[in-house]
C-alpha positions in Angstrom: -30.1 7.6 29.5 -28.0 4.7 28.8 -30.5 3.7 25.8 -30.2 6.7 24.1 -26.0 6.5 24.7 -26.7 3.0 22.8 -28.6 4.6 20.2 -26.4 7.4 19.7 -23.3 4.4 19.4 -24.9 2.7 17.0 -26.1 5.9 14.7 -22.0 7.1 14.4 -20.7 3.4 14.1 -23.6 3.0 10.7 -22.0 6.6 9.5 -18.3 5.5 10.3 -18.8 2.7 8.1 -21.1 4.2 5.4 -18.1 4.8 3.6 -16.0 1.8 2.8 -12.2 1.6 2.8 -10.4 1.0 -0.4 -7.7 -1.6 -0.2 -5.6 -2.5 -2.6 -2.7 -5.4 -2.5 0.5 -6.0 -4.6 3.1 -8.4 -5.0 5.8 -8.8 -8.0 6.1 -12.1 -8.8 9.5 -12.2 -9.8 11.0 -15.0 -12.4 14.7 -16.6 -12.2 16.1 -16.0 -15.8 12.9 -16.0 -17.7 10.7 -18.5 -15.3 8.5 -17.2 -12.8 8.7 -19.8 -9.5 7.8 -17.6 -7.0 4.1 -18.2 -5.3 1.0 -16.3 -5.1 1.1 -14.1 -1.3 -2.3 -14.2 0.3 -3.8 -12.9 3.4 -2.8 -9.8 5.6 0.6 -7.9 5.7 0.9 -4.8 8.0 -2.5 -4.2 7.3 -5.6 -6.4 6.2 -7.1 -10.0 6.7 -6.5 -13.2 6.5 -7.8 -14.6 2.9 -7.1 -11.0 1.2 -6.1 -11.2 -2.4 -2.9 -9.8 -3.9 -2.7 -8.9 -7.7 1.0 -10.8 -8.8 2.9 -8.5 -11.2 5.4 -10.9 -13.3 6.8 -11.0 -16.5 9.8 -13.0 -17.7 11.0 -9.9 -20.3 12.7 -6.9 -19.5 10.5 -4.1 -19.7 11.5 -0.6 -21.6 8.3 1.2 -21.9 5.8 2.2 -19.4 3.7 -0.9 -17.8 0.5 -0.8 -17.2 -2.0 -2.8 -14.6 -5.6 -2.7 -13.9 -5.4 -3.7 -9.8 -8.5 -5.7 -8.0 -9.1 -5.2 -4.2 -8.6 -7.2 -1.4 -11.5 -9.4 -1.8 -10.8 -10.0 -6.0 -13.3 -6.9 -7.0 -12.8 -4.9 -9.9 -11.3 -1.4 -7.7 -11.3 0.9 -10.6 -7.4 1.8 -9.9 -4.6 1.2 -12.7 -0.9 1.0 -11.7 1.4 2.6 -14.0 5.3 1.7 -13.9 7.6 4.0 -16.1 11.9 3.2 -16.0 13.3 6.6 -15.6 16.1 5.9 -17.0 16.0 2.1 -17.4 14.7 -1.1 -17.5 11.9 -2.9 -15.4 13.2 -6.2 -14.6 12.0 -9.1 -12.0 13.4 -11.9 -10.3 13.4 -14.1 -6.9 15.2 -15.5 -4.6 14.3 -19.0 -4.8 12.4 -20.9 -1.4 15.3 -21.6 0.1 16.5 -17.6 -0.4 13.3 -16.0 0.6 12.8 -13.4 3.0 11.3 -13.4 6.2 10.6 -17.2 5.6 9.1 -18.4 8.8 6.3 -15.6 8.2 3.0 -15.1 6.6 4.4 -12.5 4.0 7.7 -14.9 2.5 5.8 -15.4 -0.6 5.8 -11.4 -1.0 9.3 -10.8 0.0 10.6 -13.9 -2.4 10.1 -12.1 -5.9 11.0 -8.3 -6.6 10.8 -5.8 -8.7 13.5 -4.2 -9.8 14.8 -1.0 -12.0 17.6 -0.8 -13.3 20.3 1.3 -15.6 20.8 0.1 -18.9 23.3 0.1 -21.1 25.4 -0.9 -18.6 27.8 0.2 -16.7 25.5 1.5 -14.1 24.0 4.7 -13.9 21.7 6.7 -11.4 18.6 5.2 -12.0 15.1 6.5 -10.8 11.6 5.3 -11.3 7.8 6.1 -11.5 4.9 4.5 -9.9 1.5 6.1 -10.4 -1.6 5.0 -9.1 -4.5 6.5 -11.0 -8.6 6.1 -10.7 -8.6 6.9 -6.9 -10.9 9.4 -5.0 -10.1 13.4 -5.6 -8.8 14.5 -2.6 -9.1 11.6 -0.5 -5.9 10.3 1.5 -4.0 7.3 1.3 -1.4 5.2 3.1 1.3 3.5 1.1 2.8 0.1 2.6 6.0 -0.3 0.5 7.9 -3.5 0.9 11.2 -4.1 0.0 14.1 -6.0 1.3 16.7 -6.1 -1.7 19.6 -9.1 -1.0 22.4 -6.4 -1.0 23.0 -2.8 -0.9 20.6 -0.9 -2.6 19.4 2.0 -0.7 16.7 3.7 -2.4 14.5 6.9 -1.5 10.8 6.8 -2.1 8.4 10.3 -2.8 4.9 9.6 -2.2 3.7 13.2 -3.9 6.2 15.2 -2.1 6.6 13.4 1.1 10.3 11.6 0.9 10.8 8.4 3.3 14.5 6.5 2.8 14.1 2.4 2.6 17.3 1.0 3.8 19.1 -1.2 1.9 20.7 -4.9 2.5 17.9 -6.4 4.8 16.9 -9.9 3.3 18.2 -11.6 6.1 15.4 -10.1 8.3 12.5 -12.6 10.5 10.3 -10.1 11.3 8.8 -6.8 9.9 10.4 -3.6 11.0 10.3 0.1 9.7 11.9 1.1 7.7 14.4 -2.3 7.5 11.8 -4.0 5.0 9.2 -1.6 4.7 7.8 1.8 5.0 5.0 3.8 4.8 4.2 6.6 3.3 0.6 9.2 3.2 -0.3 11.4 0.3 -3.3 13.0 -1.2 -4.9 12.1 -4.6 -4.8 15.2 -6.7 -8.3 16.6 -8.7 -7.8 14.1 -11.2 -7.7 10.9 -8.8 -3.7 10.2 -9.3 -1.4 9.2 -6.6 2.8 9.9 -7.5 5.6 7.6 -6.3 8.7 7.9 -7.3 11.9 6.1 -6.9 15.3 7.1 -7.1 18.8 5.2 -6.1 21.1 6.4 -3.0 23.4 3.4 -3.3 24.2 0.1 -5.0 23.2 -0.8 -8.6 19.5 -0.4 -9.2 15.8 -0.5 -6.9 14.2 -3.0 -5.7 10.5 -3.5 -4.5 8.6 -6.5 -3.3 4.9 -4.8 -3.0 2.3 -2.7 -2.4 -0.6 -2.2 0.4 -2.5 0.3 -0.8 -5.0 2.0 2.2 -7.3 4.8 1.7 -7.8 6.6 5.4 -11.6 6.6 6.6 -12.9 9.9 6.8 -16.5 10.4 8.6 -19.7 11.4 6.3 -20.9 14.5 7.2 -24.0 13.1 8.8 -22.2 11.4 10.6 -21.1 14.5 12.9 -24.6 16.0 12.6 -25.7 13.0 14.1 -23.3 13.3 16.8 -24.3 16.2 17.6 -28.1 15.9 17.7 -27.5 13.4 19.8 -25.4 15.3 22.4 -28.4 18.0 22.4 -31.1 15.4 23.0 -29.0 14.4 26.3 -28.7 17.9 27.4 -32.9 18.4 27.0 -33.3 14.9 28.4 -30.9 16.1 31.6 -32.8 19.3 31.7 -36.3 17.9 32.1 -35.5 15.2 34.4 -33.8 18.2 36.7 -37.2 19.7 36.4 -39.3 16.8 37.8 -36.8 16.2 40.4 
């Protein structure tokens, strides 16, 4: 009896892992006034391992029109998924904080929270500004979880829509040691639609513009079928195997 638990352990753990989980890492590199000087994040934030790769976003221009990035996975593979960032009615803009301003610096993820994103109303004066974040080439129907960081250095409360589903990130929170929902992240779950595309989108509750810091991008396991037929068969093999051993008793 106990081998055949073991065999029926091992069977489901092979079909629970037949199907790999996408992740996907993010950090915006951020530049002070035209030079990027933040460094590279590596390694695990709420989610992943140590030694996981993070594609760094950075550009020293401001950015009008729509921009467009082909992401790797966690372990530097080509994942298939493009990031597309349209200014609603803005600019796209980064900066950082500098090492001695950064975030969260006595923890593995001050590298991420040092340089941000941000959009941003222009012409100035300031405006309500909004912004669009679409991750396309993922798996039809399949659902994700969205780790979104940011911890802007003054109030700038922003709400985030992850294809429908609205979260509120709190603004003001750079001063923060240690990870806490929703102080300098959130998460958020959504469906890809029939043609592969996830939706987030941005829009400003208070201060001047939105800041982000990065992305963790987790698609949720989801058994094979097989794997629940062989769950199953196995359940009725014990029930036969009980039955004839009650027999010969």
């Amino acid at each position: 009896m106990k081998k055949t638990l073991l065999v029926m352990f091992l069977l489901v753990s092979a079909g629970l892992s037949a199907k790999a989980q996408i992740l996907i890492d993010i950090q915006f590199g951020g530049n002070s006034y035209n030079s990027t000087v933040s460094d590279i994040q590596t390694g695990a934030g709420v989610v992943g391992s140590l030694g996981d790769y993070w594609n760094n976003i950075a550009f020293s221009s401001t950015i009008y029109s729509p921009l467009t990035t082909s992401l790797q996975t966690v372990g530097n593979t080509s994942s298939g998924v493009t990031l597309v960032i349209t200014p609603n009615n803005g600019a796209l803009g980064e900066y950082s904080r500098g090492s001695g301003g950064s975030s969260l610096p006595s923890t593995v993820l001050s590298n991420l929270y040092e340089g941000f994103l941000n959009v941003d109303a222009n012409p100035y004066p300031y405006n309500p500004v909004g912004g669009d974040f679409k991750f396309s080439g993922l798996t039809a129907g399949s659902t994700y979880n969205l780790y979104l960081y940011s911890a802007p250095d003054r109030d700038r409360e922003s709400a985030w829509s992850l294809n429908g589903a609205t979260a509120v990130q709190v603004g003001y929170n750079s001063s923060a040691t240690s990870l806490l929902s929703p102080n300098n992240y959130i998460v958020l779950t959504g469906t890809a639609d029939s043609g592969g595309n996830l939706d987030l989108v941005a829009s400003q509750l208070s201060g001047n513009e939105i800041d982000v810091n990065g992305f963790q991008l987790q698609e949720q396991v989801v058994p094979e079928p097989s794997v629940y037929a062989l769950l199953v068969g196995g359940l009725l093999t014990l029930v036969i195997i009980k039955r004839k051993r009650s027999r010969l008793a």
